[in-house]
PAMARTOR-311034 format. One record per atom (N, C-alpha, C): residue in one letter; atom name; x, y, z. Coordinates in Angstrom, 3 decimals, padded with zeros to 6 digits. Layout:
# PAMARTOR-311034
+------+------+----------+----------+----------+
| resn | name |     east |    north |       up |
+------+------+----------+----------+----------+
|    A |   CA |        X |        Y |        Z |
...
+------+------+----------+----------+----------+
//
This chain:
# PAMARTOR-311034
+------+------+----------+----------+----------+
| resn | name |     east |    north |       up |
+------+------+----------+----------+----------+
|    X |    N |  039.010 |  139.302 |  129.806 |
|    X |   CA |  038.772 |  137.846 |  129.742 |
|    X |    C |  037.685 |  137.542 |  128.706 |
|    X |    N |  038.060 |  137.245 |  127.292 |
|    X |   CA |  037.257 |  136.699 |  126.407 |
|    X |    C |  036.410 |  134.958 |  126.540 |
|    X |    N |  035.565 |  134.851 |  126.484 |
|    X |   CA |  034.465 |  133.714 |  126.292 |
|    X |    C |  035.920 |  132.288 |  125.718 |
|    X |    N |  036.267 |  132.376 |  125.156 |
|    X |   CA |  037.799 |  131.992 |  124.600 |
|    X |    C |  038.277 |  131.351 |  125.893 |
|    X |    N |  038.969 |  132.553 |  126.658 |
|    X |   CA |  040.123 |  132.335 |  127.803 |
|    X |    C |  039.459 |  131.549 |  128.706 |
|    X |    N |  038.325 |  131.691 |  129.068 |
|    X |   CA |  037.477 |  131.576 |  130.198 |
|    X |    C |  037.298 |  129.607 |  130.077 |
|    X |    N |  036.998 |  129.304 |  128.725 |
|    X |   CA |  036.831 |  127.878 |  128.241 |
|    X |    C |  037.975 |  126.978 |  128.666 |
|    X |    N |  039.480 |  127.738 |  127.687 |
|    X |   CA |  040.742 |  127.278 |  127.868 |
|    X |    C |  041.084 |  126.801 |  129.478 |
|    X |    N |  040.403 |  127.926 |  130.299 |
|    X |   CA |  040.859 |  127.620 |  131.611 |
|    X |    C |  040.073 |  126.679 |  132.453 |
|    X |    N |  038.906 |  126.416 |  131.931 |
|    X |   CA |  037.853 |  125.080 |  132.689 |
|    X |    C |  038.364 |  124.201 |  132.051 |
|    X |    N |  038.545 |  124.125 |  130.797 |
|    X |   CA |  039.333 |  122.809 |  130.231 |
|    X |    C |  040.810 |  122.141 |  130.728 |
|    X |    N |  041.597 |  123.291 |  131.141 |
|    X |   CA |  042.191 |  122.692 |  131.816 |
|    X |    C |  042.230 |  122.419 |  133.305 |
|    X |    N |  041.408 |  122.666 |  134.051 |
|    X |   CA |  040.877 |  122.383 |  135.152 |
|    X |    C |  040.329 |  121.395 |  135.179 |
|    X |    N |  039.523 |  120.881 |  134.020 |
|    X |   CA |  039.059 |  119.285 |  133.982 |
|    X |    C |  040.050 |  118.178 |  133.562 |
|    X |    N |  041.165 |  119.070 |  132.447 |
|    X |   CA |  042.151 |  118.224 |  132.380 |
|    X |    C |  042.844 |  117.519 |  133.789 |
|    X |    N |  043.251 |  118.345 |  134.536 |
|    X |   CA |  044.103 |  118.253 |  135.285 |
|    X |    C |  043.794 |  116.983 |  136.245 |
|    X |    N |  042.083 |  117.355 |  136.560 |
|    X |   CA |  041.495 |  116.897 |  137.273 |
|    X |    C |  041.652 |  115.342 |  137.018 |
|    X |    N |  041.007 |  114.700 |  135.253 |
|    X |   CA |  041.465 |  113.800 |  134.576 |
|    X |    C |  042.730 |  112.839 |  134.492 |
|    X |    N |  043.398 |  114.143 |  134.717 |
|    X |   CA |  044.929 |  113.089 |  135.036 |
|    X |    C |  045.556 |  112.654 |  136.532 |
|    X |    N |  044.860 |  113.333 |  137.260 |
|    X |   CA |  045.102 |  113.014 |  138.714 |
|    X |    C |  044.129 |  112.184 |  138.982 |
|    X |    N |  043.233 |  111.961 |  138.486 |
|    X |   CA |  042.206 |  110.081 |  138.543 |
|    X |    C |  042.793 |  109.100 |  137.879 |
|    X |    N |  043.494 |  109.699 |  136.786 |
|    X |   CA |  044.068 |  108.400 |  135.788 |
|    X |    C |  045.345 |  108.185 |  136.526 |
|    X |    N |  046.207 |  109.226 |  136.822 |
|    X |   CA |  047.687 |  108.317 |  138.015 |
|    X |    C |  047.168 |  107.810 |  139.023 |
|    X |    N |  046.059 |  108.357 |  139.820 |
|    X |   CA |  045.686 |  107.671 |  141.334 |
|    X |    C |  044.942 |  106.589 |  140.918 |
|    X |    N |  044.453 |  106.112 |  140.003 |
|    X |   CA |  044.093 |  104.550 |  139.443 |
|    X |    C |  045.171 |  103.952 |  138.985 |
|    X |    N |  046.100 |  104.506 |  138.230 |
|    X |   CA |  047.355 |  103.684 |  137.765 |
|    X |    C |  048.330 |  102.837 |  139.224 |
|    X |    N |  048.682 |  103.865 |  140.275 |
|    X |   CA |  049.200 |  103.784 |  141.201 |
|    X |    C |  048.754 |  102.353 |  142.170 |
|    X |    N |  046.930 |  102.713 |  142.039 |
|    X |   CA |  046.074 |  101.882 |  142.990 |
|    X |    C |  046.627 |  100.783 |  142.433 |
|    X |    N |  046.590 |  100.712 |  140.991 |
|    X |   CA |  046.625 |  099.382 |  140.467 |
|    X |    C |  047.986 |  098.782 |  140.678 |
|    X |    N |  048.822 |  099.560 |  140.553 |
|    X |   CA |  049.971 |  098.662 |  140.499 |
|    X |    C |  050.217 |  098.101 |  141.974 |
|    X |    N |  049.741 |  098.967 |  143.101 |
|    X |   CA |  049.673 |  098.592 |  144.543 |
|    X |    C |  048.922 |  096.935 |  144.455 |
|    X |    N |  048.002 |  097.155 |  143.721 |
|    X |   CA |  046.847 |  095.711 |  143.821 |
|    X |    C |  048.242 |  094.348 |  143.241 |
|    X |    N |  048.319 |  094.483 |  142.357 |
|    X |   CA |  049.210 |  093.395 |  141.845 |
|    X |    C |  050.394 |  092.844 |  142.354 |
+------+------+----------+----------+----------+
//
């Protein structure tokens, strides 16, 4: 596990994280309207 791999894989762990706040706000919202 290079300094490299190790990055790639928190990054996408924050990605992921990122997009499951941005649908569960999209969702909320469309519920609101």
């Amino acid at each position: 596990m290079g300094l490299i791999a190790q990055r790639i894989e928190i990054l996408s762990k924050v990605v992921a994280r990122g997009m499951t706040i941005v649908s569960a706000a999209y969702v909320l919202d469309l519920s609101t309207r």
